[in-house]
C-alpha angles and dihedrals in degrees: 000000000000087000101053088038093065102037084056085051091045095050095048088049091056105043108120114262093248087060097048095042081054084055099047093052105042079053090055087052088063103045083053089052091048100059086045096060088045087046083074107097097357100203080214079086095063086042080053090057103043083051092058100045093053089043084060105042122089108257139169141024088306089048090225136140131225094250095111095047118133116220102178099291099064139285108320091007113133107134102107099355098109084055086060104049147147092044141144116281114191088195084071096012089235151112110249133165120217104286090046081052093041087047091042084056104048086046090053114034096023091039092229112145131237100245082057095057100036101055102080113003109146109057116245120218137035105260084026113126112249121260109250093246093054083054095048096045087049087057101045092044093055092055082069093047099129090019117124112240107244100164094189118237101174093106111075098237089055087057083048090050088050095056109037087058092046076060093051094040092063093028103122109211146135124058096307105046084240127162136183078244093055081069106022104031099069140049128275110004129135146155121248094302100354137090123230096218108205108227099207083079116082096223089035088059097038092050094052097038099051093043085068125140104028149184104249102209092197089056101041088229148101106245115191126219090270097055086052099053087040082048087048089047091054090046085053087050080233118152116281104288103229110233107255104013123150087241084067097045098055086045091056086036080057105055097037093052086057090048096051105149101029112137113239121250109150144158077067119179114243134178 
């Protein structure tokens, strides 16, 4: 069996490159296949539904509902906006992405506080119901399904949110010298099903970015684009990324300025 084992090793080292790069591709024809036949009767719709009808329902100390939240494009306004955030709010004089802005709203139209709505925000097993801001960040994201993503960066915190995310993007650190950049910064590389875009390529950046937030099949659950920069973080053995910190909004300034122009079709399904 040793024997066999490494004859077998030995022929697959030494296939010629055009043999192996067929391989390669006719795999990644598959994988494709694959997440078209699991696009059929993405379970994000019935997420989607869940998240309009608490948007809509009077909630909260105050008893009000999320109707007159602002996310960026006036009062009421979500077709489109996911497709235009992070960006720069006056009313907080800061730089938030859309959950910052979902949280900022129930806070202040509903009168939750923050300490209610950060401590469990992400559910956490498969078969487990979804936590209401998973649901209404699944509703707000599929009013910008076809919209092109224009994160604005005329304001000069949005340029500062850009690039202290494209530092942290490249920064090496943790026990294994790893960056967002080790997995997302070269060509062809991917885990197991899924591709590891590099977003120093326009497309790569566009495809990853407007596939967020997505249905994970392997989870049974809609994860938003925090809970997969907190999932990378943990991957990194980096210390536990906060819900909601600035370091998680540059970083998400950071991958949707390089994929400016992507087309929104999220939530997406995934592995």
């Amino acid at each position: 069996m040793k024997y066999k084992f490494a004859t077998f090793v030995v022929a697959i080292a030494t296939l010629p490159a055009a043999s192996m790069l067929g391989a390669q591709q006719d795999a990644q024809k598959e994988i494709e296949r694959y997440r078209q036949l699991l696009a059929d009767g993405n379970p994000a719709e019935l997420v989607e539904m869940r998240g309009e009808a608490l948007w809509k329902e009077k909630r909260g100390p105050k008893n009000a509902s999320l109707e007159q939240c602002d996310l960026g494009l006036g009062a009421g306004k979500l077709e489109g906006a996911y497709a235009q955030l992070p960006r720069y709010f006056a009313d907080v004089d800061r730089v938030m992405d859309a959950e910052s802005r979902i949280v900022h709203c129930q806070i202040a139209l509903q009168g939750f506080s923050k300490d209610e709505l950060s401590k469990r925000p992400y559910s956490l097993t498969q078969g487990e119901r979804q936590t209401d801001h998973e649901a209404l960040t699944a509703y707000v994201v599929g009013l910008s399904r076809g919209a092109k993503v224009a994160l604005p960066q005329a304001h000069p915190k949005e340029k500062e949110s850009y690039l202290r995310g494209e530092k942290m993007f490249f920064f090496k650190g943790g026990p294994y010298d790893f960056a967002c950049a080790t997995c997302h910064g070269v060509d062809g590389q991917r885990i197991r099903l899924q591709d590891l875009p590099n977003f120093q390529k326009a497309d790569n950046a566009q495809r990853a970015f407007t596939t967020w937030p997505a249905y994970r099949v392997s989870q049974g659950a809609v994860r938003t684009m925090q809970w997969r920069l907190y999932d990378c973080f943990r991957q990194q053995r980096f210390p536990e990324l906060a819900f909601l910190s600035p370091a998680s909004v540059d970083l998400i300034t950071y991958m949707g300025v390089k994929a400016q122009g992507g087309t929104m079709d999220s939530p997406a399904i995934k592995r």
